[in-house]
N, CA, C and O atoms as a printed pandas DataFrame, in Angstrom:
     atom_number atom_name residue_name chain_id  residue_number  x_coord  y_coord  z_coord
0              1         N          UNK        A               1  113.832  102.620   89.456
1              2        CA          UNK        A               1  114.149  103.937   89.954
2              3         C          UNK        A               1  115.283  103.811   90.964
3              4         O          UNK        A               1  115.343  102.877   91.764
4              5         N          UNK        A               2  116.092  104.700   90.896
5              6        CA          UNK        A               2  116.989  104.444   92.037
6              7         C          UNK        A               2  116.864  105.514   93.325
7              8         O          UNK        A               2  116.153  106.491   93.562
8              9         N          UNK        A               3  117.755  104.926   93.909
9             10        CA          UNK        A               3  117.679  105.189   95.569
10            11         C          UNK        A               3  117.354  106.829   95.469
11            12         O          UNK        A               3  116.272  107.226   95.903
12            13         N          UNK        A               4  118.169  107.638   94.973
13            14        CA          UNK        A               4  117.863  108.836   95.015
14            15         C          UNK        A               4  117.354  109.076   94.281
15            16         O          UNK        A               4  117.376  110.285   94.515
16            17         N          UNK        A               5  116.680  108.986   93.243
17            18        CA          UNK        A               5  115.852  109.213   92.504
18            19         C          UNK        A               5  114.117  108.988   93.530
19            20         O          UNK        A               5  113.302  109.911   93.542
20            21         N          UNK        A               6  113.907  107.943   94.117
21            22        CA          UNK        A               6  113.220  107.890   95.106
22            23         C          UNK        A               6  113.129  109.208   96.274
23            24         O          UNK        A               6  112.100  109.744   96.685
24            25         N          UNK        A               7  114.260  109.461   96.571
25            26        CA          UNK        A               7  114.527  110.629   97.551
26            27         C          UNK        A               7  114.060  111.495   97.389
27            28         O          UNK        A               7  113.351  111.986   98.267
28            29         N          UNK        A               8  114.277  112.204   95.952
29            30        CA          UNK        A               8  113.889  113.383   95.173
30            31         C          UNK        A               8  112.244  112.843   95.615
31            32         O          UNK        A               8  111.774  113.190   96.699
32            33         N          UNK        A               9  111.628  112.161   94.864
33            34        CA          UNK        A               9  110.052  112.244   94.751
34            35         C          UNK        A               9  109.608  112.189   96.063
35            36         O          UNK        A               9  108.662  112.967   96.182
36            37         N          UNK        A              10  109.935  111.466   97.378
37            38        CA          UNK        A              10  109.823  111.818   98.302
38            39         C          UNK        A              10  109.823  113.453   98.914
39            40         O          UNK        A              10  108.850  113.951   99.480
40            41         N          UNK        A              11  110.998  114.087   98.693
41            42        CA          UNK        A              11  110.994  115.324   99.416
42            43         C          UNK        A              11  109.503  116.424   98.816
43            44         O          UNK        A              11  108.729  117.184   99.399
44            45         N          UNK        A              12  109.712  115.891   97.094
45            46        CA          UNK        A              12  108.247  116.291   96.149
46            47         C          UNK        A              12  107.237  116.342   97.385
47            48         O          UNK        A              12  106.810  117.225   98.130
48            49         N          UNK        A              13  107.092  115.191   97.263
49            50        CA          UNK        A              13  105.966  114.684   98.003
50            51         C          UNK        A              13  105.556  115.254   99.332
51            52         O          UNK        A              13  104.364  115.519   99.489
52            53         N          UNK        A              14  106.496  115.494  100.405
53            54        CA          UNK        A              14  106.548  115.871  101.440
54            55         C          UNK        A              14  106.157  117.238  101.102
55            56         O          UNK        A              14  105.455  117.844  101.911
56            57         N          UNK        A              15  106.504  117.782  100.055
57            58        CA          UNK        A              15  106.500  119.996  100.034
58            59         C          UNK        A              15  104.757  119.684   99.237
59            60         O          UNK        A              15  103.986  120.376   99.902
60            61         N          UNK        A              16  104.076  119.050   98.298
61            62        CA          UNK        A              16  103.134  118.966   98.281
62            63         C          UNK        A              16  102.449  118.558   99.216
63            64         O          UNK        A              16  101.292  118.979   99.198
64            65         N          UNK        A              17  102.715  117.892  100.038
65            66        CA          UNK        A              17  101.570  117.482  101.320
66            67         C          UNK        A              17  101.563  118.617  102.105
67            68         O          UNK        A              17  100.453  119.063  102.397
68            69         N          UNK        A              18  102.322  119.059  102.421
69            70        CA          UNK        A              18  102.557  120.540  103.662
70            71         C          UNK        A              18  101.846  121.957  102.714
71            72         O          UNK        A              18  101.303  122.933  103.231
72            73         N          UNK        A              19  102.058  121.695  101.092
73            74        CA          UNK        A              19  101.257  122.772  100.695
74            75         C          UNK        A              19   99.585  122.044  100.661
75            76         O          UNK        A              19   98.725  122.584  101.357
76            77         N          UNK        A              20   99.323  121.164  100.057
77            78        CA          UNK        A              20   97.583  120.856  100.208
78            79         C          UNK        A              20   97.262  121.063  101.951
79            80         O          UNK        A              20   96.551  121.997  102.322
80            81         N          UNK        A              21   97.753  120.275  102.749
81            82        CA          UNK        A              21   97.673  120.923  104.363
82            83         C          UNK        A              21   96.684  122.408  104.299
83            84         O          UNK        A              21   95.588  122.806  104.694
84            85         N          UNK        A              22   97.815  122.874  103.564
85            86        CA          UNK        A              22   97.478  124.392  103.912
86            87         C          UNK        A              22   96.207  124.872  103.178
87            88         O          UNK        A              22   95.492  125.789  103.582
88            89         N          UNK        A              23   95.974  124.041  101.882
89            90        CA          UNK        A              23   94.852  124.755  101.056
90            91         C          UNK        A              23   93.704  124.162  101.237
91            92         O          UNK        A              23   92.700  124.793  100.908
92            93         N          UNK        A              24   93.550  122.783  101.810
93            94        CA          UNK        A              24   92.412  121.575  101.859
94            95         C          UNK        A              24   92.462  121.570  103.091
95            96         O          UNK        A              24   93.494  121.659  103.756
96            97         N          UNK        A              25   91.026  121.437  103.628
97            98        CA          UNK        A              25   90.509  120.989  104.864
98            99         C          UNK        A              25   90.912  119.798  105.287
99           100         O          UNK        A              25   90.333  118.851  104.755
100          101         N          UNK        A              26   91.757  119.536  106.110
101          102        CA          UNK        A              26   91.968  117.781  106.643
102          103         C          UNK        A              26   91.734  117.786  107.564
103          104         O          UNK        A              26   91.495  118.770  108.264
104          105         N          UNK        A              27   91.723  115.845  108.070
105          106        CA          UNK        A              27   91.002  115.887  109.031
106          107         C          UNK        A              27   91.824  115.465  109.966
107          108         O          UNK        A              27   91.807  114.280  110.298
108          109         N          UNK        A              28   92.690  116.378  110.550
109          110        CA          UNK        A              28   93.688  116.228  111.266
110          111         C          UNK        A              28   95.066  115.169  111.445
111          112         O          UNK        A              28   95.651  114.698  112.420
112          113         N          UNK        A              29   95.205  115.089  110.227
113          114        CA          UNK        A              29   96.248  114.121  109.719
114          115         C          UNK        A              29   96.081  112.953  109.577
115          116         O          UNK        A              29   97.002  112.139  109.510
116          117         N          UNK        A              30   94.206  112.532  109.471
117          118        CA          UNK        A              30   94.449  110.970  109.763
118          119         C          UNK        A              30   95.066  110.251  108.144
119          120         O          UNK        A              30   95.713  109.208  108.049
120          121         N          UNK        A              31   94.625  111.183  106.963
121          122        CA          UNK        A              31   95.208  110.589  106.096
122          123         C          UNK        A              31   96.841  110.063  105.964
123          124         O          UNK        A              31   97.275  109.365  105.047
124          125         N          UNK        A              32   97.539  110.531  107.005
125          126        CA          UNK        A              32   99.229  110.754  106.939
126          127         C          UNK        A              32   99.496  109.751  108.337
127          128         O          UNK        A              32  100.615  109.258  108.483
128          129         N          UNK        A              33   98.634  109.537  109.136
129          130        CA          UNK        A              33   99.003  108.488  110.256
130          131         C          UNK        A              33   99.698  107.552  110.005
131          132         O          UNK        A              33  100.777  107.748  110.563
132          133         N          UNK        A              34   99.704  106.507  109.406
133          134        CA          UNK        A              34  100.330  105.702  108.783
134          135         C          UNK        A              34  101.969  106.284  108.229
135          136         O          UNK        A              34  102.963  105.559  108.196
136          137         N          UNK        A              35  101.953  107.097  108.005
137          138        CA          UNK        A              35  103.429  107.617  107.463
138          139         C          UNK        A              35  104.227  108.042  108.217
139          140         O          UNK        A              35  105.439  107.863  108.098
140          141         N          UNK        A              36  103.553  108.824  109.326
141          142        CA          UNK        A              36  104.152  109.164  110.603
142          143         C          UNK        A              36  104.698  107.997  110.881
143          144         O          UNK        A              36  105.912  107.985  110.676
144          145         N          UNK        A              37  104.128  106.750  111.377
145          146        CA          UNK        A              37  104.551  105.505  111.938
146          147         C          UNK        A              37  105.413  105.003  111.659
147          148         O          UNK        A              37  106.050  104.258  112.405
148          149         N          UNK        A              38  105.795  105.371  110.028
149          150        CA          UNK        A              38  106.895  104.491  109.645
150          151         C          UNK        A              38  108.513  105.292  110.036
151          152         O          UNK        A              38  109.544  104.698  110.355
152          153         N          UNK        A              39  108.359  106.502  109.916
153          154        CA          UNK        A              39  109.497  107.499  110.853
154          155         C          UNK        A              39  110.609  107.191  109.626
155          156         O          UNK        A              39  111.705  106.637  109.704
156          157         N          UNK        A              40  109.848  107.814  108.357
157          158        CA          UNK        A              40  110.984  107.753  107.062
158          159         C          UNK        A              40  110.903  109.095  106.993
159          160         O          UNK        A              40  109.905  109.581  107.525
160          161         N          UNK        A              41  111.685  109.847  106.478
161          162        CA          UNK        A              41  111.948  111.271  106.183
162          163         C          UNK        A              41  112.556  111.342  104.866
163          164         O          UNK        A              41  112.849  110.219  104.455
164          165         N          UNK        A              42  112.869  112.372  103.993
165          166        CA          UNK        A              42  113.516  111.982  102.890
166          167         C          UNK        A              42  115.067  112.804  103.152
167          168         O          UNK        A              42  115.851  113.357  102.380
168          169         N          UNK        A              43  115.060  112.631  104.275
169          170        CA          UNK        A              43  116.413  113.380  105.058
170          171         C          UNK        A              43  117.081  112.434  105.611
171          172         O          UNK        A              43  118.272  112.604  105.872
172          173         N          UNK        A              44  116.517  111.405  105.859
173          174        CA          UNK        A              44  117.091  109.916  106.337
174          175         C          UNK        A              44  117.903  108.848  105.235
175          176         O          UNK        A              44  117.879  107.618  105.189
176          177         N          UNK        A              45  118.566  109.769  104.445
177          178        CA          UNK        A              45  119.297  108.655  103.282
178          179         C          UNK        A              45  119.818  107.446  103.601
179          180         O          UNK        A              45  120.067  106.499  102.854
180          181         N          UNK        A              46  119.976  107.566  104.882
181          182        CA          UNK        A              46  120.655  106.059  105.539
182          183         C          UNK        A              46  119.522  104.804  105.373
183          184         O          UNK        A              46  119.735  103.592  105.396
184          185         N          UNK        A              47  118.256  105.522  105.199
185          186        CA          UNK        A              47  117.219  104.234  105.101
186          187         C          UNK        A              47  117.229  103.368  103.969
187          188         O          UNK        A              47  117.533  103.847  102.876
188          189         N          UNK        A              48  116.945  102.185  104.074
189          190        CA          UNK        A              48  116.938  101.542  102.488
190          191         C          UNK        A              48  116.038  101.936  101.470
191          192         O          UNK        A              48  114.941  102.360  101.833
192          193         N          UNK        A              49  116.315  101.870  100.190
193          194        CA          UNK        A              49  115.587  101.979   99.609
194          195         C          UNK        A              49  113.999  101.552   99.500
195          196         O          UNK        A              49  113.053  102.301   99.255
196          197         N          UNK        A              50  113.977  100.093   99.757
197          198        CA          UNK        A              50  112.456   99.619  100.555
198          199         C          UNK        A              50  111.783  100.388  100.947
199          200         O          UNK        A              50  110.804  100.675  100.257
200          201         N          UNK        A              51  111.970  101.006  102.101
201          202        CA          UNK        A              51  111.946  101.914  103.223
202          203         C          UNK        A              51  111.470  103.431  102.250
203          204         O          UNK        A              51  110.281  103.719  102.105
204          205         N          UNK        A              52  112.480  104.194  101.715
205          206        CA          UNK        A              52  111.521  105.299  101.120
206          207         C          UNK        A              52  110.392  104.848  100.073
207          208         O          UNK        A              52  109.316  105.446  100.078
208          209         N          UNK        A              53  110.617  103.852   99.223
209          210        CA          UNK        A              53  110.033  103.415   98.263
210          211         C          UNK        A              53  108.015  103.085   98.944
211          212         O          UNK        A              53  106.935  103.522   98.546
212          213         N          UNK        A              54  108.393  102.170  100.031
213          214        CA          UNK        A              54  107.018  102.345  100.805
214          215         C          UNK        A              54  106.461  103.776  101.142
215          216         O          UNK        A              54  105.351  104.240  100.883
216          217         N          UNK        A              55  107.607  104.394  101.835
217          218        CA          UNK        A              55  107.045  105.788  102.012
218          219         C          UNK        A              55  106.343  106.631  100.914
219          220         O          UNK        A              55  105.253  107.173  101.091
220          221         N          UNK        A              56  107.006  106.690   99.851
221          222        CA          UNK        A              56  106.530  107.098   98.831
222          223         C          UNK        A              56  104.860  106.743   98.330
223          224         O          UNK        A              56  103.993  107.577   98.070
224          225         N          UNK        A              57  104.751  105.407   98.297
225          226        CA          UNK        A              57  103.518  104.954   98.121
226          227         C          UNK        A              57  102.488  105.335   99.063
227          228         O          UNK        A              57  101.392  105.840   98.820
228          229         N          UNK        A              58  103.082  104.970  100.352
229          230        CA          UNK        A              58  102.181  105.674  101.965
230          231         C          UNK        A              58  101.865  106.804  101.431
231          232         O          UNK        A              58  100.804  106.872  100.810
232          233         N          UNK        A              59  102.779  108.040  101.558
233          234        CA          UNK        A              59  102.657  109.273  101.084
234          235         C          UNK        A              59  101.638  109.674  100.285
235          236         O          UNK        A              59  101.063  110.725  100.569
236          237         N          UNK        A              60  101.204  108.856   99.063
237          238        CA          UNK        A              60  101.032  109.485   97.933
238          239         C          UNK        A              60   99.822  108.738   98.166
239          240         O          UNK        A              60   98.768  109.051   97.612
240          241         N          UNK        A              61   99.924  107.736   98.983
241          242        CA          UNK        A              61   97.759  107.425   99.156
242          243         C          UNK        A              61   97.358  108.851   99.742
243          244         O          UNK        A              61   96.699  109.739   99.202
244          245         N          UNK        A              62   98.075  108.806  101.278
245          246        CA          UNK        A              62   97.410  109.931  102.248
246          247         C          UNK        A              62   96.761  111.330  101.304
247          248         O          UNK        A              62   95.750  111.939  101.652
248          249         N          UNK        A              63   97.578  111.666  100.066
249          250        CA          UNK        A              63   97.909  112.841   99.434
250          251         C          UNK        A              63   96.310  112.626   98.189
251          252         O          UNK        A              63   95.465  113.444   97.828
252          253         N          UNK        A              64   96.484  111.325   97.903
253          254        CA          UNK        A              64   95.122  111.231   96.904
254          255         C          UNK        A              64   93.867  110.923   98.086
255          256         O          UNK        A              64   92.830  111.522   97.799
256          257         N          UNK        A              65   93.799  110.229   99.154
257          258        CA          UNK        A              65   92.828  110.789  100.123
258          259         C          UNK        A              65   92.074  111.813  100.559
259          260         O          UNK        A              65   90.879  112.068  100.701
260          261         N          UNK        A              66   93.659  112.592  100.818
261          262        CA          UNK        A              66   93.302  114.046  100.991
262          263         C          UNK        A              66   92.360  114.837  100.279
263          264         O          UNK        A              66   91.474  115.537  100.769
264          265         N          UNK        A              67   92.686  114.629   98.839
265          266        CA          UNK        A              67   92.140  115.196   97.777
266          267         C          UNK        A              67   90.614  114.444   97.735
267          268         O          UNK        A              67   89.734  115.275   97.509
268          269         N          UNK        A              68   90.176  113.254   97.880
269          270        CA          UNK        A              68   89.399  112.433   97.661
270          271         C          UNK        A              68   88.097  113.292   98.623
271          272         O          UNK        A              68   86.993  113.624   98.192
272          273         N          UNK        A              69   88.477  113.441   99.600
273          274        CA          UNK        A              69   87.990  114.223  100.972
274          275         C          UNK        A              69   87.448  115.865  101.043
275          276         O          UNK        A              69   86.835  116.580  101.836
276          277         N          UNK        A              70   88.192  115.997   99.463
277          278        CA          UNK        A              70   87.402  118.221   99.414
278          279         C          UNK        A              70   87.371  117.620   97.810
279          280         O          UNK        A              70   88.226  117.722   96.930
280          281         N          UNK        A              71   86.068  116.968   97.793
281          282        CA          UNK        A              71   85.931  117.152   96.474
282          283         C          UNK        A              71   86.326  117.002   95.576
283          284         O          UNK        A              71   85.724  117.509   94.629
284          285         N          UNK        A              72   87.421  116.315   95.335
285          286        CA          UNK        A              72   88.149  115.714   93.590
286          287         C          UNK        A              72   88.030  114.288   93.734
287          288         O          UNK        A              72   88.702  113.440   94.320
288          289         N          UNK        A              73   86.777  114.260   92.895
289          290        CA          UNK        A              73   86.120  112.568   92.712
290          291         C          UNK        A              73   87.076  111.942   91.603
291          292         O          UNK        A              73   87.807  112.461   90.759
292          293         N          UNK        A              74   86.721  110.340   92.008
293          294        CA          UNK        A              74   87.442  109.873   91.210
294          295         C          UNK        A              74   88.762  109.597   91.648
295          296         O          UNK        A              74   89.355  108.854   90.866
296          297         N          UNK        A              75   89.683  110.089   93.039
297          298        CA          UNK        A              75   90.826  109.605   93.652
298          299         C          UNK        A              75   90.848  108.259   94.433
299          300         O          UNK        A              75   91.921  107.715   94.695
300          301         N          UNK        A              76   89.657  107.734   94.798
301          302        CA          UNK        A              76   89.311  106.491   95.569
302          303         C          UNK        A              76   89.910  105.411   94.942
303          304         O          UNK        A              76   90.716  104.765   95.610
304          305         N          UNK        A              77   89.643  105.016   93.584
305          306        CA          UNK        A              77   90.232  104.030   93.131
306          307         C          UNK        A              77   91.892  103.800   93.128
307          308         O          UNK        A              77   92.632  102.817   93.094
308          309         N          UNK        A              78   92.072  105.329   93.187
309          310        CA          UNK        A              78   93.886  105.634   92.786
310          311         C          UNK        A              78   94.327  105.113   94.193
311          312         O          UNK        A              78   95.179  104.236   94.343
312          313         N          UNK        A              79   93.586  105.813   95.322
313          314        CA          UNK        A              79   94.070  105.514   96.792
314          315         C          UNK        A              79   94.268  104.148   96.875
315          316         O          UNK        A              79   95.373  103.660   97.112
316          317         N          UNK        A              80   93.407  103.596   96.720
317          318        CA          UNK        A              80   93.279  101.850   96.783
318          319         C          UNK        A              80   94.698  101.142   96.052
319          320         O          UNK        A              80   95.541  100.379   96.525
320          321         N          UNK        A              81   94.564  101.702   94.811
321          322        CA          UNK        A              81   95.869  101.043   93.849
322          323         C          UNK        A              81   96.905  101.469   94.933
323          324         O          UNK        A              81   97.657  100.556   95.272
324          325         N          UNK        A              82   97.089  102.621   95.519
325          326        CA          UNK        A              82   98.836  102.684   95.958
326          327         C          UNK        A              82   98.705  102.107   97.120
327          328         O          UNK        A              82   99.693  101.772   97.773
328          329         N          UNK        A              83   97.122  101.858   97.649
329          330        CA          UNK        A              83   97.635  101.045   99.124
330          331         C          UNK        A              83   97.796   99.793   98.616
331          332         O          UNK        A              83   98.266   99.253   99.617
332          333         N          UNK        A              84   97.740   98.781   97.640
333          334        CA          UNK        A              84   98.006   97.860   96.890
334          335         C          UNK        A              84   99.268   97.628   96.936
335          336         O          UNK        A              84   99.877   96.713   97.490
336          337         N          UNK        A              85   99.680   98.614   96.247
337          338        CA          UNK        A              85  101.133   98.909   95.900
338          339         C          UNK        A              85  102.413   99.049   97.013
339          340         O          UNK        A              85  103.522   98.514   97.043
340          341         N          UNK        A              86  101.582  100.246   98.121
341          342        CA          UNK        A              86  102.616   99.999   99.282
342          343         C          UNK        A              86  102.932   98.612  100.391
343          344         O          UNK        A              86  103.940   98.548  101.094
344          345         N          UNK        A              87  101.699   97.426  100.355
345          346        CA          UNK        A              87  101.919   96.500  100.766
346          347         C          UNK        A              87  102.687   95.699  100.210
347          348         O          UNK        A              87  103.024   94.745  100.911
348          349         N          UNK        A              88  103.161   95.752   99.008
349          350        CA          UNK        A              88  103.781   94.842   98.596
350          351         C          UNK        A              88  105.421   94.894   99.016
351          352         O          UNK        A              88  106.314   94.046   99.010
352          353         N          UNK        A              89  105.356   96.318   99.382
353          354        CA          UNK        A              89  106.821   96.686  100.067
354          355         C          UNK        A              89  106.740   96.509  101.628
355          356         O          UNK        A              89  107.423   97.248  102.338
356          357         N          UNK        A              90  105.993   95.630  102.136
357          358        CA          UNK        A              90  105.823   95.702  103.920
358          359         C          UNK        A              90  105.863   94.721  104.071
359          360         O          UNK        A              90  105.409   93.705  103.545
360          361         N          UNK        A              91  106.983   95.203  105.574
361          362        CA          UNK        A              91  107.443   93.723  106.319
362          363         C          UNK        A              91  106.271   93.221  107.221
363          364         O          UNK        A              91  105.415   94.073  107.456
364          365         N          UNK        A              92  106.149   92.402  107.581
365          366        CA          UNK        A              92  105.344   92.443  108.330
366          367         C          UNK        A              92  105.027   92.802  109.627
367          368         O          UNK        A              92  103.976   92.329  110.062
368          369         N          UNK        A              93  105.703   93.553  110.388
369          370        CA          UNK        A              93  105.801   94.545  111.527
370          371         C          UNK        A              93  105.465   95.464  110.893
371          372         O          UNK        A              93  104.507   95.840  111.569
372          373         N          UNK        A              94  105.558   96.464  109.679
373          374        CA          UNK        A              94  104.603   97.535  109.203
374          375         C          UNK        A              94  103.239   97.024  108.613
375          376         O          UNK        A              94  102.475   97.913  108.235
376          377         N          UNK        A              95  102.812   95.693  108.476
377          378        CA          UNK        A              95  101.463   95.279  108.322
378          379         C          UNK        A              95  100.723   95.670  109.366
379          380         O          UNK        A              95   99.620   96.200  109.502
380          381         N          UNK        A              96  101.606   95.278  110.100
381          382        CA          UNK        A              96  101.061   95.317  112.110
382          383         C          UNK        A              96  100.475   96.056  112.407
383          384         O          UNK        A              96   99.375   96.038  112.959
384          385         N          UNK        A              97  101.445   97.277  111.928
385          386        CA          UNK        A              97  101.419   99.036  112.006
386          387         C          UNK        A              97   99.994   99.055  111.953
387          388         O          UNK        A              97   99.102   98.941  112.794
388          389         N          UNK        A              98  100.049   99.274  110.414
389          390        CA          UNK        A              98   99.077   99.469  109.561
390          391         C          UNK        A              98   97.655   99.159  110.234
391          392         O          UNK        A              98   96.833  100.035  110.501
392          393         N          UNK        A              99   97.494   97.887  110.455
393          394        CA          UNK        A              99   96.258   97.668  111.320
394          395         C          UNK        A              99   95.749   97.778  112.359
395          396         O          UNK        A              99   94.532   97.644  112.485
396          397         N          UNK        A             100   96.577   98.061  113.398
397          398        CA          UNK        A             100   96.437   98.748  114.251
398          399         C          UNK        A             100   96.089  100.207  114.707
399          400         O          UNK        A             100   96.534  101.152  114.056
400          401         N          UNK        A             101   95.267  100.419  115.864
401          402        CA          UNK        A             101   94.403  101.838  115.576
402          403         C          UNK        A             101   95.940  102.619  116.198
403          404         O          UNK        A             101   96.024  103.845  116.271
């Protein structure tokens, strides 16, 4: 996938999270903590690709969490696969992140 092609699914991503926000009960963003931390935007084109590519994955756990959390069973396993998936893109100062409260 390329760089902007990444971008695009990012910004996706971002207008679906701000709409479930609005329709699903959360629990005050802890599913998205982690994404906050990393301080990627899909407005930040200057970032590397790495960089949204993790986001993307971050993103899209918090987003199957979310869902996991009001009732649509069956997202747990998916969550797991993309946190799989987004480590494989982390330096290890966002491992850090990550484990830390």
């Amino acid at each position: 996938m390329q760089k902007d092609e990444l971008i695009q699914m990012h910004t996706f991503l971002i207008q679906l999270k701000t709409h479930l926000e609005d329709m699903v009960e959360c629990n005050g963003g802890v599913e998205f903590r982690f994404y906050e931390t990393l301080n990627v935007t899909p407005y930040q084109v200057y970032k590397s690709k790495r960089e949204h590519k993790l986001a993307v994955f971050v993103l899209s756990r918090g987003i199957a969490d979310l869902l996991s959390n009001n009732d649509c069973p069956g997202l747990e396993k998916i969550s797991g696969r993309l946190e799989q998936m987004s480590e494989r893109f982390m330096t290890n100062k966002e491992k850090e992140m990550m484990t830390s409260p």
